[in-house]
C-alpha positions in Angstrom: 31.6 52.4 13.1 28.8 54.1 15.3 26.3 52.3 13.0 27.9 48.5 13.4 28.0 49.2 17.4 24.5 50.4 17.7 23.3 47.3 15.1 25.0 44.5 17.3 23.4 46.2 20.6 20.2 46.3 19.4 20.4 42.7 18.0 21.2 41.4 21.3 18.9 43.2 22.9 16.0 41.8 20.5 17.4 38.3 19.8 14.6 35.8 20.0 16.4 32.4 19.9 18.0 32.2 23.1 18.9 34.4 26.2 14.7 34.5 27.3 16.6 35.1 31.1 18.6 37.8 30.0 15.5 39.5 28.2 13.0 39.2 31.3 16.0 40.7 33.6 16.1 44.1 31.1 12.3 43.7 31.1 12.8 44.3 35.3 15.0 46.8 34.6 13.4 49.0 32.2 9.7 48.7 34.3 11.7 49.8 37.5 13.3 52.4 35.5 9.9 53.7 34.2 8.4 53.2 38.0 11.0 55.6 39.4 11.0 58.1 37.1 7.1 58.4 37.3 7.4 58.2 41.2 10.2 61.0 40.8 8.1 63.5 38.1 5.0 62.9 40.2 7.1 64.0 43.4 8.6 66.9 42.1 4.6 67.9 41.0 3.1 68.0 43.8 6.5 69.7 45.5 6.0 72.4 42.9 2.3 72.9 43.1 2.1 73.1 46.9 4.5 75.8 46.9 2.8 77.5 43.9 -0.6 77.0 45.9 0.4 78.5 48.7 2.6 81.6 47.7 -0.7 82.2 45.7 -3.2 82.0 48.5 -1.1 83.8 50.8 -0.3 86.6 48.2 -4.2 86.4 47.3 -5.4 88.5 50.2 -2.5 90.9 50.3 -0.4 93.1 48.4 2.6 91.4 46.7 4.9 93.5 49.4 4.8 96.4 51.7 6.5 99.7 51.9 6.7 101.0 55.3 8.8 104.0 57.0 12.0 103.0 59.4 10.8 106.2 61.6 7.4 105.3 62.0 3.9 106.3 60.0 4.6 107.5 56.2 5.6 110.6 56.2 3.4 112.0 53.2 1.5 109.3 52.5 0.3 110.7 48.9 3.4 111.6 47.2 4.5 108.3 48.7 1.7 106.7 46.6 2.0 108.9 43.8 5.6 107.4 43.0 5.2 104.1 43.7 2.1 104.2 41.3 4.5 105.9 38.6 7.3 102.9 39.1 7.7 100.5 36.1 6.2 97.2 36.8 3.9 98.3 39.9 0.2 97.4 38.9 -1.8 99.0 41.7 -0.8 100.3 45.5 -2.7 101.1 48.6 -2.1 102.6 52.1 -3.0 101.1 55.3 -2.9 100.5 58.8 -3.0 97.3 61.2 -4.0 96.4 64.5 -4.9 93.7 67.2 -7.7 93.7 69.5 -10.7 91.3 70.3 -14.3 91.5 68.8 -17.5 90.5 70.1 -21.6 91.0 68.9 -23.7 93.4 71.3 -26.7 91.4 70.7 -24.9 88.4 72.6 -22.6 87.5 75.6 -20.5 85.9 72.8 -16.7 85.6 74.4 -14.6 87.7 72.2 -12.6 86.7 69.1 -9.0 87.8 68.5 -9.2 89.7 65.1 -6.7 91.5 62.8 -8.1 94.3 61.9 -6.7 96.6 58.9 -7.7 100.1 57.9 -7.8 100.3 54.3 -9.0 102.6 51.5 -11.5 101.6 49.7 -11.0 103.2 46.7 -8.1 101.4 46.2 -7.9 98.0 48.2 -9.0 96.6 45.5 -6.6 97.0 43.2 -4.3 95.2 46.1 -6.1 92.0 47.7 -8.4 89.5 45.8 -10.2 88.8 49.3 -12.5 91.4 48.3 -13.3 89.3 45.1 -16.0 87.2 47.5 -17.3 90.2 49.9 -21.0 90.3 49.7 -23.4 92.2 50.1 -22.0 95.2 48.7 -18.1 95.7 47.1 -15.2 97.3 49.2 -15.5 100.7 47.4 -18.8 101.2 49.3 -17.1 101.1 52.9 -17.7 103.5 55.0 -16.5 105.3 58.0 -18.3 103.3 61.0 -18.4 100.0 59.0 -16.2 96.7 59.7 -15.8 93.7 57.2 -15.5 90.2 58.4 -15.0 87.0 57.5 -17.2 84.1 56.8 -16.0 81.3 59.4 -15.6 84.5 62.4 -19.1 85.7 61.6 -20.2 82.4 62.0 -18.8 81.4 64.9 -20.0 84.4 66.5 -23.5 84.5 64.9 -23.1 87.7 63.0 -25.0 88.8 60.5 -24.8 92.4 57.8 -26.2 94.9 59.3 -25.6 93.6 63.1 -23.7 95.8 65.7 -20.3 94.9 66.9 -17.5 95.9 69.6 -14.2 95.9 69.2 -11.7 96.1 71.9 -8.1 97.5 70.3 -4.7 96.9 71.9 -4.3 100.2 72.3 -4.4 102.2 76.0 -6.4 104.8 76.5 -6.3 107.7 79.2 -9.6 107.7 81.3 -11.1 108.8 84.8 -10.2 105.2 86.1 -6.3 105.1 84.4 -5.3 103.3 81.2 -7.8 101.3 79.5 -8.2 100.1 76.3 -9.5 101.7 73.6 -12.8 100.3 72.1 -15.2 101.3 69.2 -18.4 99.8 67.6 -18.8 99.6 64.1 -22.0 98.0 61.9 -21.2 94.6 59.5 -21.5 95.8 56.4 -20.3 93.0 54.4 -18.9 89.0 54.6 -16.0 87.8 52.7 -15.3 84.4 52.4 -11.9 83.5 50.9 -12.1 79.5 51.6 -8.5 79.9 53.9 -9.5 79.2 57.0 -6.6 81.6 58.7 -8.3 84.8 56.9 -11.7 83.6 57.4 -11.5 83.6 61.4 -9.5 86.3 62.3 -9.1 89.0 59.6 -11.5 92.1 59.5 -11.5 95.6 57.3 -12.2 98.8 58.6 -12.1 102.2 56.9 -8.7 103.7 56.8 -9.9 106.8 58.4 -11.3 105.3 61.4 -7.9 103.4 62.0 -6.1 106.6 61.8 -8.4 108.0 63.9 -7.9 105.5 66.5 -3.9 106.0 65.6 -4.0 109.4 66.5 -2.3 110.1 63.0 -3.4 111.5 59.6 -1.2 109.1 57.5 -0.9 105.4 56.6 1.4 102.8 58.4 2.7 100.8 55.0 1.8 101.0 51.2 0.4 97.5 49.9 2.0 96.9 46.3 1.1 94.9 44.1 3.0 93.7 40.8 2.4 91.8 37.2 2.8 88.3 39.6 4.2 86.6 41.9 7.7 86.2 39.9 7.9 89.8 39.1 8.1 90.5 42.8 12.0 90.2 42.5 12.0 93.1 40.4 9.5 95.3 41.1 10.6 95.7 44.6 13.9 97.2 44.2 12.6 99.3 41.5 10.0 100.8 44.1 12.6 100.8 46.7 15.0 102.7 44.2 12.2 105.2 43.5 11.5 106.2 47.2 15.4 105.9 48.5 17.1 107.2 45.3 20.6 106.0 44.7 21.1 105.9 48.4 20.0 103.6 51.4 17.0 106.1 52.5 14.5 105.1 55.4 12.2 103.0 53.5 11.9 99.1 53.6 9.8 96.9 51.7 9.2 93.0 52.7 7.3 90.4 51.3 5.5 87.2 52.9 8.4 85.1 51.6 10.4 87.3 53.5 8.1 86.3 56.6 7.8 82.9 56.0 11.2 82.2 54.5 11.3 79.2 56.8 8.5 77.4 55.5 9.4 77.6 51.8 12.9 76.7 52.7 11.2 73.9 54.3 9.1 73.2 50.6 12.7 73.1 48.8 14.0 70.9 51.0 11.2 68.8 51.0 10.9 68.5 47.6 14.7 67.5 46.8 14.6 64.8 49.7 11.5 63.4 48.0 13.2 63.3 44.5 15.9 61.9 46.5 13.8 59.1 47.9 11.9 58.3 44.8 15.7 58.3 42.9 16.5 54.8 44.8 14.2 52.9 42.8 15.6 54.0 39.5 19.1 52.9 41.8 17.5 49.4 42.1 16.4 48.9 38.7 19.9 49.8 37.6 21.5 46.6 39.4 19.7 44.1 37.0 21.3 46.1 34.0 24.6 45.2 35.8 23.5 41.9 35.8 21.8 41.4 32.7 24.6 43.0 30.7 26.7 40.5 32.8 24.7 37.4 31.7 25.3 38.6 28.1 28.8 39.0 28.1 28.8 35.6 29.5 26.4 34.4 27.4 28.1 35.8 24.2 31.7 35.2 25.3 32.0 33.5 22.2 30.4 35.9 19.3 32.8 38.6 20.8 35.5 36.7 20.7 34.5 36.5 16.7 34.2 39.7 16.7 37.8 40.7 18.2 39.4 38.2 15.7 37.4 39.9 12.8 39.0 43.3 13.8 37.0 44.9 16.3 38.3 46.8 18.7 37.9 46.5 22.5 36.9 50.0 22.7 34.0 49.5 20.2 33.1 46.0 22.2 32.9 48.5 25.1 30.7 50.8 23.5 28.4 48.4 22.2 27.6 47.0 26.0 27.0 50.7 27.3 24.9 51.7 24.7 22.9 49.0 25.3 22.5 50.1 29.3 22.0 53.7 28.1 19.5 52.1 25.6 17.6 50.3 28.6 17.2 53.1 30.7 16.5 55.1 27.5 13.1 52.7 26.8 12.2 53.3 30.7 12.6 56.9 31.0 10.6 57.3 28.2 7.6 55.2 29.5 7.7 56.7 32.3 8.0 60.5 31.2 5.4 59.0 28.9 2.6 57.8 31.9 3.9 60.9 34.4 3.8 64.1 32.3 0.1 63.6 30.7 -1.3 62.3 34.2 -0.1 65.3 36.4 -1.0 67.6 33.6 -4.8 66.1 33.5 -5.1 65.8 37.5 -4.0 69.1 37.9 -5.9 70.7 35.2 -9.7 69.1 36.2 -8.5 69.1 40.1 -8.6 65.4 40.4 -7.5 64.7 43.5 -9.4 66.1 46.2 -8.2 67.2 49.9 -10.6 68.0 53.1 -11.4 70.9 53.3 -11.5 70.7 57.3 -8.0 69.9 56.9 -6.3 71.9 54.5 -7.4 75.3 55.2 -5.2 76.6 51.9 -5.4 74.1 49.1 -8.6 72.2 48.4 -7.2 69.7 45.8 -3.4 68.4 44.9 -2.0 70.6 42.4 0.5 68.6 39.9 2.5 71.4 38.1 5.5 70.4 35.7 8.5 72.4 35.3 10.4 71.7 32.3 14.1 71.6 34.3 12.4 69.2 36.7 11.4 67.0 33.6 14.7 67.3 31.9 16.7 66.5 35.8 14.3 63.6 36.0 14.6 62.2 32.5 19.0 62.9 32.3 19.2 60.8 35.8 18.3 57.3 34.2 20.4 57.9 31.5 23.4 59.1 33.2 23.1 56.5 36.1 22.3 53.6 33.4 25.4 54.7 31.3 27.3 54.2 35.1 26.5 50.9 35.4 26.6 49.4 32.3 30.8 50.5 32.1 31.7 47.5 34.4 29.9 45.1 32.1 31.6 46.7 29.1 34.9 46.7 30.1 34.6 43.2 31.1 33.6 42.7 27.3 36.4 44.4 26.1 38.9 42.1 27.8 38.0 38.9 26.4 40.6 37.1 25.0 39.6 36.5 21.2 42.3 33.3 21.3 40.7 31.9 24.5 37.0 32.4 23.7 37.4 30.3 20.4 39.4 28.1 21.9 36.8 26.8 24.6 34.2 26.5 22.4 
């Protein structure tokens, strides 16, 4: 009987003759359908692609994670590279060092700039941060002892050039005939990196590892930059690493990642993204009220064929059935144009960078990325279904009751 129910719902869905109220009310219903979903796949897009976006950039200039030492400096910092290099799932690592401290040109009375400086190696730094991908004149591998890099926007705003002198003031005290002071050193530009984020352009700068351990006082590295296959390998790479330095028990090492650091702001993302989804999910809500009352106008309309039907032998369960396939078929023919407008739009906008952001703005992301995850598309195309089967029960059980005796007997 599944075929005679889905026959009779389709026929009065497509009846010509009379009903043209009925049929511009399930018009309403399946446009508003189709304008929610799209609102709700284009939503969840640009939720997902921000966050993608920005674990990217921030992950572009650093390591995936860091390995550092509870008691201080690594205590052999090559055998601590040597088996992190050998650990499954680890595709290149590098030791290095950080400070703070304030940098100014000699050739100018420039106020200094506060700068976060980190001593790397260049053989391998590489391997760790894409922020060398952009450094000009000369690659990374060719730093050398005396030599800082900087970026694009700080040498700007400071009207440095390669090759010009510069002073660096280190938060680090120093013993001198006049007390503690700080300690500072000079170093020669030797290259410009320009990343396009605006937070590494103005305040990061590379030094050789062995002059920060020389500032240090130490002959090792502060942490291990790791870096994995991607971004979603993190999750297990990291224990693996951790499991190869500790053993089976909790040793002295740590490793943390930016989303460890800035677990707030992607919990922020999530959240934003689901409220937005939530937001967007009211209009599909809306459309879903003139189902109610277009599958209300119907039963009233065609009180009398299903009181024909009853008295012909069908049952009120398949007169129920009838009516909510029809609202399941409604929001059926709207999820479908709008999974049909959504999907191929963010897929193009996202794929030739469409839409454009200000770069004076948005120091991380330049355009609106639009990416699609299939779970998202499946949530957003269910929801229609499930909410348009909902509604279109208290239409169908009010089918179901009609009295076969008193439907014939007031026509």
């Amino acid at each position: 009987m599944t075929s005679f129910e889905a026959f009779v719902a389709g026929r009065y869905l497509h009846t010509r003759k009379k009903g043209a109220f009925v049929r511009v009310m399930v018009r309403f219903a399946r446009w508003g359908i189709a304008l929610g979903v799209f609102a709700m796949v284009v939503a969840l897009a640009i939720a997902n692609g921000l966050m993608e976006e920005i674990q990217a950039n921030l992950f572009s200039a650093t390591g995936h994670f860091t390995v550092a030492h509870l008691e201080g400096d690594i205590p052999d910092t090559q055998a601590a590279l040597a088996r992190i290099r050998r650990t499954p799932g680890v595709v290149a690592a590098s030791p290095m060092r950080m400070d703070h401290g304030l940098i100014r040109p000699t050739h100018s009375d420039a106020p200094p700039s506060p700068l976060l400086l980190k001593g790397v190696d260049p053989a391998s730094a590489h391997g760790t941060s894409r922020i060398f991908d952009s450094l000009a004149p000369t690659p990374v591998e060719n730093l050398k002892e005396g030599e800082i890099l900087l970026g694009a926007t700080l040498a700007k705003d400071l009207g440095i050039r390669v090759g010009d002198p510069v002073a660096v003031v280190f938060m680090r005290l120093d013993l001198g005939l006049s007390g503690l002071q700080p300690k500072m050193a000079a170093y020669k530009v030797a290259g410009i990196f320009n990343s396009h984020i605006g937070e590494y352009d103005k305040a990061w700068g590379f030094i050789h590892i062995n002059d920060s351990m020389r500032l240090a006082g130490s002959d090792q590295a502060e942490m291990i930059e790791v870096r994995a296959a991607s971004i979603d390998a993190i999750e297990r790479t990291k224990p693996a690493v951790m499991g190869a330095l500790n053993g089976s028990d909790k040793g002295p090492w740590l490793a943390q990642d930016l989303r460890d650091t800035n677990r707030a702001l992607f919990a922020a993302l999530k959240v934003e993204k689901w409220m937005m989804a939530a937001i967007f999910s009211l209009i599909v809500l809306i459309a879903v009220f003139n189902i109610v009352a277009s599958l209300v106008l119907l039963v009233t309309e065609k009180r009398r064929d299903l009181g024909v039907l009853l008295a012909l032998g069908a049952t009120p369960g398949q007169v129920q059935r009838l009516f909510e396939l029809q609202g399941v078929r409604i929001g059926a023919v709207g999820t479908l144009w709008g999974l049909a407008v959504s999907v191929p739009l963010c897929l193009v906008a996202d794929r030739w960078k469409l839409i454009k952001l200000p770069s004076a703005v948005y120091d991380f992301i330049t355009y609106v990325p639009l990416r699609l995850s299939l779970l998202d598309i499946a949530l957003v195309a269910v929801f229609p279904l499930l909410v348009a089967w909902v509604a279109s029960r208290f239409p169908a059980r009010r089918a179901s009751s009609v009295d076969p005796v008193d439907a014939l007997r007031a026509e």
